[in-house]
C-alpha positions in Angstrom: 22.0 -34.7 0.9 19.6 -32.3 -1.1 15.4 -33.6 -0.5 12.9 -32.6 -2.2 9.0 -32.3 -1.6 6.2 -30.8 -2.0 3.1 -29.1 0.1 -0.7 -30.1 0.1 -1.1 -27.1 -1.8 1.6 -27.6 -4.7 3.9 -25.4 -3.1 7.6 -26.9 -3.4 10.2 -27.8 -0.6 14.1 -28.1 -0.9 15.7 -29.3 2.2 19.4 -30.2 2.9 20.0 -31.8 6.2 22.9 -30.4 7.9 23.9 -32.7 10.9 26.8 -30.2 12.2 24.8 -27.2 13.2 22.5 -26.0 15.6 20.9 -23.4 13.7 18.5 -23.7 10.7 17.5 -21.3 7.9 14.5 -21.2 5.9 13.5 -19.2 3.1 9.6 -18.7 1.3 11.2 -17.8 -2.4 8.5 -15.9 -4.5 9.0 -15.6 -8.1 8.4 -12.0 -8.8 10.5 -9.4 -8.6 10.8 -5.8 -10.2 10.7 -6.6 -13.8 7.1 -8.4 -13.0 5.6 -4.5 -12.3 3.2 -2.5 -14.6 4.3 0.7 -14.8 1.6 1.8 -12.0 3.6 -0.5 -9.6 6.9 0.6 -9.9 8.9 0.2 -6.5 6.2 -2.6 -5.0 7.9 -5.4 -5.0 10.6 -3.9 -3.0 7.9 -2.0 -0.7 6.4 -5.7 0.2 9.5 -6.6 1.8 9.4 -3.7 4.2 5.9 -3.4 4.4 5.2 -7.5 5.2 6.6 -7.1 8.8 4.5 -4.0 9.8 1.5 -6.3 11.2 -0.2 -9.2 10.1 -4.2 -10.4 11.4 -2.9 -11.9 14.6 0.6 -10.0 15.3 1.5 -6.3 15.6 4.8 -4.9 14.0 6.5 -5.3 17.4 5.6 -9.0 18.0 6.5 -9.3 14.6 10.2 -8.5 15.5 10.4 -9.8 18.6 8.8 -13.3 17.9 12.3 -14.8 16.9 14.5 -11.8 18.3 14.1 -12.5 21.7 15.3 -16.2 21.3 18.5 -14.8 19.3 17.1 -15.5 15.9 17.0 -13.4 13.1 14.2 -12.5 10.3 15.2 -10.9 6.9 14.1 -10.5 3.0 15.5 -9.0 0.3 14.1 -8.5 -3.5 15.7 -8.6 -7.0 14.7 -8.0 -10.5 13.0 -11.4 -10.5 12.7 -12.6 -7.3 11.1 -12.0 -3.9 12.6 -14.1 -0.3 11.6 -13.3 3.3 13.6 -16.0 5.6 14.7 -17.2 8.9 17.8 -17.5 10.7 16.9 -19.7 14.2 18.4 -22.3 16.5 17.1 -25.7 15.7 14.4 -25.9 18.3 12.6 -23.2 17.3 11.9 -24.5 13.7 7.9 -24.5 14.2 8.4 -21.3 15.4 10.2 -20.0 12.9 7.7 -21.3 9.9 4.8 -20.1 11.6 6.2 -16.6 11.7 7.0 -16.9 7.9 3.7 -17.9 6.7 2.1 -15.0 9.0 4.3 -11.9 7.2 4.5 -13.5 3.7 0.5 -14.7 3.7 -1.5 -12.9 6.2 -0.2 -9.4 6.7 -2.9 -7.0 6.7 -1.0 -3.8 5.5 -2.0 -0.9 7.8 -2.8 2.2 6.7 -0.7 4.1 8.9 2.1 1.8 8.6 2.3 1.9 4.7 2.5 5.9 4.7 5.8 5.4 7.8 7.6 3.4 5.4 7.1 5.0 2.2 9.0 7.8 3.8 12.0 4.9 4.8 11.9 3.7 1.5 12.1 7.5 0.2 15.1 7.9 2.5 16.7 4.5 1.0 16.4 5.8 -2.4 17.8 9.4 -1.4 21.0 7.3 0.0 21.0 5.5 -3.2 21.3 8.5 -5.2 24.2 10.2 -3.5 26.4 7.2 -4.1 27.5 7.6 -7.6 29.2 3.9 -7.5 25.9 2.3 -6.9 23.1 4.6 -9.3 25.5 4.1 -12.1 24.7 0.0 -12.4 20.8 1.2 -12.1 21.8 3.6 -14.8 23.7 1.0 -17.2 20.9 -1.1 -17.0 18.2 1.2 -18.0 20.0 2.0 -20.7 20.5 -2.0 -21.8 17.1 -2.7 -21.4 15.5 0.3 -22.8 11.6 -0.1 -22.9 11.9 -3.3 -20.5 11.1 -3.4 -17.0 14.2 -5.2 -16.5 15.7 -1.6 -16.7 13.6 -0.5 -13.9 14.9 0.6 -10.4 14.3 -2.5 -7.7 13.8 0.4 -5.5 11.1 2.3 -7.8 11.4 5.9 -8.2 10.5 8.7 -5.1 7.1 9.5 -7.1 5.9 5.7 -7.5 6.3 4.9 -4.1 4.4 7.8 -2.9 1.6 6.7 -5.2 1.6 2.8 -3.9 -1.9 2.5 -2.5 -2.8 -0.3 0.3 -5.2 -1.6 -2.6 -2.0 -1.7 -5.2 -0.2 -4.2 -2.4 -2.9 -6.6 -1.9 -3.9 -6.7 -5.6 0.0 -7.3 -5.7 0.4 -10.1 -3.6 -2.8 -11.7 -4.8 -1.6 -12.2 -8.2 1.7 -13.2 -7.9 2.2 -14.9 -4.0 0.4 -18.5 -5.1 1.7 -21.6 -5.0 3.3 -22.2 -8.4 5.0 -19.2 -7.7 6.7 -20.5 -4.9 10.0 -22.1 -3.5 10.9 -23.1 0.2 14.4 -23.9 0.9 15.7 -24.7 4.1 19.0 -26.2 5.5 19.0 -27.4 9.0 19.3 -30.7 11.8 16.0 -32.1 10.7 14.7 -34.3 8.4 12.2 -33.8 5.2 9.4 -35.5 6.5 9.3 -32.8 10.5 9.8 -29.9 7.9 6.2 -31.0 5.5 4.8 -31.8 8.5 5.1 -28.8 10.3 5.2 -26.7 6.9 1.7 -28.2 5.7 0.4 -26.9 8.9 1.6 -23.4 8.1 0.9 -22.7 4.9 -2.1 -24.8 4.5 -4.4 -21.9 3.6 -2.5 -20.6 0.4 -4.2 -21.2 -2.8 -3.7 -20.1 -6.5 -6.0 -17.3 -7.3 -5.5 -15.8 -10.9 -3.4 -16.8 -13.3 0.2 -15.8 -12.9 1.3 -13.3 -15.7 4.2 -14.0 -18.2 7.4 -12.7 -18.7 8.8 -11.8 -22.2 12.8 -11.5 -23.0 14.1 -8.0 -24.1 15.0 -7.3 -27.3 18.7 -5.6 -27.1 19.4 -3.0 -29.1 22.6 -1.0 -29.5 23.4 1.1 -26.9 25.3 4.4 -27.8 27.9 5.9 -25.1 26.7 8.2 -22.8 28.3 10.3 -20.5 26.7 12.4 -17.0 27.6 15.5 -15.9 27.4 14.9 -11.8 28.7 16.3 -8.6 31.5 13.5 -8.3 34.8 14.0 -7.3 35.8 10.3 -9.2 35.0 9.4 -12.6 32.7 6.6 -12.4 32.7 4.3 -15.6 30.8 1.1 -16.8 31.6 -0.6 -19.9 29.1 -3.5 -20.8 27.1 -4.9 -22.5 24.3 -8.1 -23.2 25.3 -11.6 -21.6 23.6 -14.9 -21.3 20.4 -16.0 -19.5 19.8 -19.3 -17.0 18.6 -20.6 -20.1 21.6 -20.8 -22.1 24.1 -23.3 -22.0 26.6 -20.5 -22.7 26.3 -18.7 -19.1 28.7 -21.4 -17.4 32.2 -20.0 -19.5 30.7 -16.7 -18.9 30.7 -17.0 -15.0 34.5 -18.3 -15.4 35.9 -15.7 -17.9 34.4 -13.4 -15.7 36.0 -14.3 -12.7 39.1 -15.0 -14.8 38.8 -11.1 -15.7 37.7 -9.3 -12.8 36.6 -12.0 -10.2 37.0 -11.1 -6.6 39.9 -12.8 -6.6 42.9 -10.3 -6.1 44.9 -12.3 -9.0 42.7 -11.1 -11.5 43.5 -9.7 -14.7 42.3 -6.2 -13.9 43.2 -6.4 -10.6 47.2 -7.8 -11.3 47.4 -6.1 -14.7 45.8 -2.2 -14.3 45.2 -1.8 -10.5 48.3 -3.0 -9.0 50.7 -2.6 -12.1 49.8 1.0 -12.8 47.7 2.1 -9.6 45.4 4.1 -12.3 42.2 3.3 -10.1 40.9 1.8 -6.8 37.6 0.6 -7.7 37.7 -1.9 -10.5 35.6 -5.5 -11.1 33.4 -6.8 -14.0 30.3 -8.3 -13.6 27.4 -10.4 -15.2 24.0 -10.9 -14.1 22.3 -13.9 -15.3 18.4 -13.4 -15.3 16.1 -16.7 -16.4 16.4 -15.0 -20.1 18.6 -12.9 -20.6 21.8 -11.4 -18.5 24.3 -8.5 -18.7 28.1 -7.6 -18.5 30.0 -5.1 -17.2 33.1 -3.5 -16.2 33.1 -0.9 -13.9 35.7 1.6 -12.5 36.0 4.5 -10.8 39.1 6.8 -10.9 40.5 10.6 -11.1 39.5 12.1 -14.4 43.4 12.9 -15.4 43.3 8.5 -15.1 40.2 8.0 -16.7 41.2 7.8 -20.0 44.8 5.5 -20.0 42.2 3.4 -17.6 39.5 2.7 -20.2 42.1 1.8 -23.0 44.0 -0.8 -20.6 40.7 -2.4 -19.8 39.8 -2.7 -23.6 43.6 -4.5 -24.4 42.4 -6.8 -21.3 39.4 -7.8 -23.3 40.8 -8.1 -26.5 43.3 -10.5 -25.6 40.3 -12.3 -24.1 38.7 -12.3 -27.6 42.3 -13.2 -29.7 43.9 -15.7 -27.5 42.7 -18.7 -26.4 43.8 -20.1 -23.1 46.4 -22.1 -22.8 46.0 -26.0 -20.9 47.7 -24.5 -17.3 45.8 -21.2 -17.9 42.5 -23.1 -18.2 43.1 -25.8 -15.8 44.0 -22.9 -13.1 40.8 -20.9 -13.8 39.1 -23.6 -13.4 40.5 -24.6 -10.1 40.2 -20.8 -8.7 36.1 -20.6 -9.7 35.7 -24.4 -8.2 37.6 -23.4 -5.1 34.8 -20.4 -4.6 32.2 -22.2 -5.1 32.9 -25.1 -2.6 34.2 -22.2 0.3 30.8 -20.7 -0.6 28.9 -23.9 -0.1 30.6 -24.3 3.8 28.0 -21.4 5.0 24.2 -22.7 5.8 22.6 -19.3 4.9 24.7 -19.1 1.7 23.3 -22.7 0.6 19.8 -22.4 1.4 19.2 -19.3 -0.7 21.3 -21.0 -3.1 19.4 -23.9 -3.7 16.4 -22.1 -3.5 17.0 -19.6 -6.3 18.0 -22.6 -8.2 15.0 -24.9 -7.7 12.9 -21.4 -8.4 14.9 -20.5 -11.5 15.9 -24.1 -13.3 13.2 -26.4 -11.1 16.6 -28.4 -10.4 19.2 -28.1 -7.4 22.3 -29.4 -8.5 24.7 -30.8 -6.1 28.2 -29.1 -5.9 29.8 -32.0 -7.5 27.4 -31.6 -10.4 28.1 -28.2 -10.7 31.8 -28.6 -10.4 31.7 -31.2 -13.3 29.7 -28.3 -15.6 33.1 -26.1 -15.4 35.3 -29.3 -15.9 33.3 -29.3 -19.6 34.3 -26.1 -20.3 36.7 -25.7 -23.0 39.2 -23.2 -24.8 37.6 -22.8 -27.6 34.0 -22.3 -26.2 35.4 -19.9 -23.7 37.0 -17.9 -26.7 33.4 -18.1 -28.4 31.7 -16.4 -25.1 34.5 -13.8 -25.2 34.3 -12.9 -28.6 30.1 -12.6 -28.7 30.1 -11.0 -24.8 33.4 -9.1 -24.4 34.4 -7.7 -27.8 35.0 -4.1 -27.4 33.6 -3.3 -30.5 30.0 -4.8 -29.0 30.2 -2.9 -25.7 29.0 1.1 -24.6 30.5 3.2 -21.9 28.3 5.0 -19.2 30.3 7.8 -17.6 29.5 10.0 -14.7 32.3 13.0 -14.7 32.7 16.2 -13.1 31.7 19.8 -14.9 
């Protein structure tokens, strides 16, 4: 059962009890992520997340590591375009362990000189290795292009020449104005019960406060996109055909998320994957993709293939969306997509890590945390004819452009 709560301090608490585990998970969810960067702070949002466990006021980087390490736990964080999460794997007893640790790196790290220049060479390195995989820089590209003159289009990882110029001063200033309370989610899944978790949470965090007021995010205005193609050192053609999709905010993003996985899920039944991949064996790497941000979201196809196969690739993925856009499903058709994208979600929902940072995206992005049977119920709404309107307005050819990285 999900429980919800809240801190002394306004911060809010999501908590699902999970009786059939020993291990817990807990997650501090900030709301700020790369689009939320001036152009001076390109890359810093990212840079928090490795720079957070180099030494806080009371622990050095090692103890840091080793605090839950040594007792077979596990400490982690990650950043997106919108959102920050540093959290804890840990068996059960060591929850008060585990929380104290986290409000220590998120709150009272105390960024060390020394320590900040060591990792801006790491992160340097990570966005070398980023660059010599063509597969990956070409989503980074596709979006810059999309969101042209947003920071939405903006690396997570920054550029080489914005990290180097990330001062200790940029990173406090940093987390001052957007690590306060109202900016903040904790989500946690484990063999206890609301009340031990505010308790010992309270405790924890009882010194964060709001500071400044917390900036405001405004939506991209798409324009269209002409095709563009890279000359590169490749020895594939890597291809992404895409274009706008629908944000948490729209009651459209549901069919999306189906005729997606209908198209080119994960699933190996799907379209591409039956009707391009394995009937033709044109091209290994093929799925299509939308990201749904809190206002706004994206498309995309991608695929990667010789350049003789390039071609004959790109038209069969085009008739795949057209008859997307010109026939509507048929009653079995629906009813089996349906069951396919319900049947993910509740296999997805069986892992503890999975759900925690599942409902605490949710609570940070809608302020709700449906259950699974409530979200099950929002694809049993779906119908043909809405699901044709979603194709027609996301997945119309005519509406998309084509990135291409090719050979000389």
């Amino acid at each position: 059962m999900i429980e919800e709560g809240n801190l002394n301090n306004g911060i809010r608490v999501i908590h699902t009890q999970n009786t059939f585990s020993k291990v817990g998970h807990i997650g501090v969810f900030i709301n700020v992520g790369s689009r939320d960067e001036s152009e001076e702070e390109m890359g810093i949002a990212h840079f928090l997340e490795h720079v957070i466990f180099k030494g806080t006021y009371k622990r050095k980087a090692f103890h840091i590591l080793s605090r839950l390490d040594s007792v077979g736990g596990e400490l982690n964080a990650f950043t997106t375009k919108e959102d920050t999460c540093v959290y804890a794997s840990f068996p059960e007893e060591y929850l008060s362990r585990s929380i104290e640790l986290l409000a220590d790196v998120v709150f009272n790290s105390n960024f060390p000189k020394q320590e900040l220049e060591k990792e801006k060479e790491v992160v340097i390195d990570e966005i070398n290795s980023y660059r010599d995989s063509p597969s990956d820089l070409i989503f980074d590209e596709f979006d810059q292009l999309l969101f042209t003159d947003h920071t939405l289009g903006n690396d997570i990882l920054g550029s080489i020449n914005s990290v180097k110029s990330i001062t200790k001063s940029n990173v406090v200033n940093f987390v001052k104005k957007h690590y306060q309370p109202e900016n903040i989610v904790i989500s946690s899944v484990g063999n206890y019960n609301l009340n031990k978790l505010l308790k010992i949470l309270n405790k924890a965090f009882s010194l964060v406060g709001k500071k400044f007021e917390i900036p405001k995010r405004t939506a991209p205005v798409f324009k269209p996109v002409p095709d563009k193609e890279v000359i590169k050192d490749v020895y594939q053609t890597h291809t992404i055909i895409g274009g706008k999709g629908y944000g948490a905010d729209s009651e459209y993003k549901t069919g999306l998320i189906l005729l997606n996985n209908l198209l080119g899920g994960p699933a190996m039944n799907s379209r591409l994957n039956l009707n391009i991949r394995e009937k033709y064996g044109v091209t290994y790497m093929l799925e299509s993709n939308c990201s749904i941000y809190s206002d706004c979201g994206s498309f995309s196809v991608y695929f990667g293939t010789d350049t003789k196969n390039t071609e004959r690739t790109e038209k069969l993925i085009k008739k795949e969306l057209q008859k997307l856009c010109d026939n509507k499903l048929g009653t079995l058709q629906l009813s089996q997509a349906k069951k396919q994208v319900k049947g993910q979600l509740a296999i997805s929902m069986e892992n503890s890590l999975g759900v925690m940072l599942s409902q605490g995206k949710s609570k940070l992005v809608y302020e709700k945390v449906d259950s699974i049977d409530e979200v099950l119920k929002e694809f049993e709404k779906i119908t043909a004819e809405k699901l044709l309107e979603v194709a027609n307005e996301i997945m119309d050819p005519r509406h998309l452009f084509k990135l291409t990285y090719k050979q000389e």
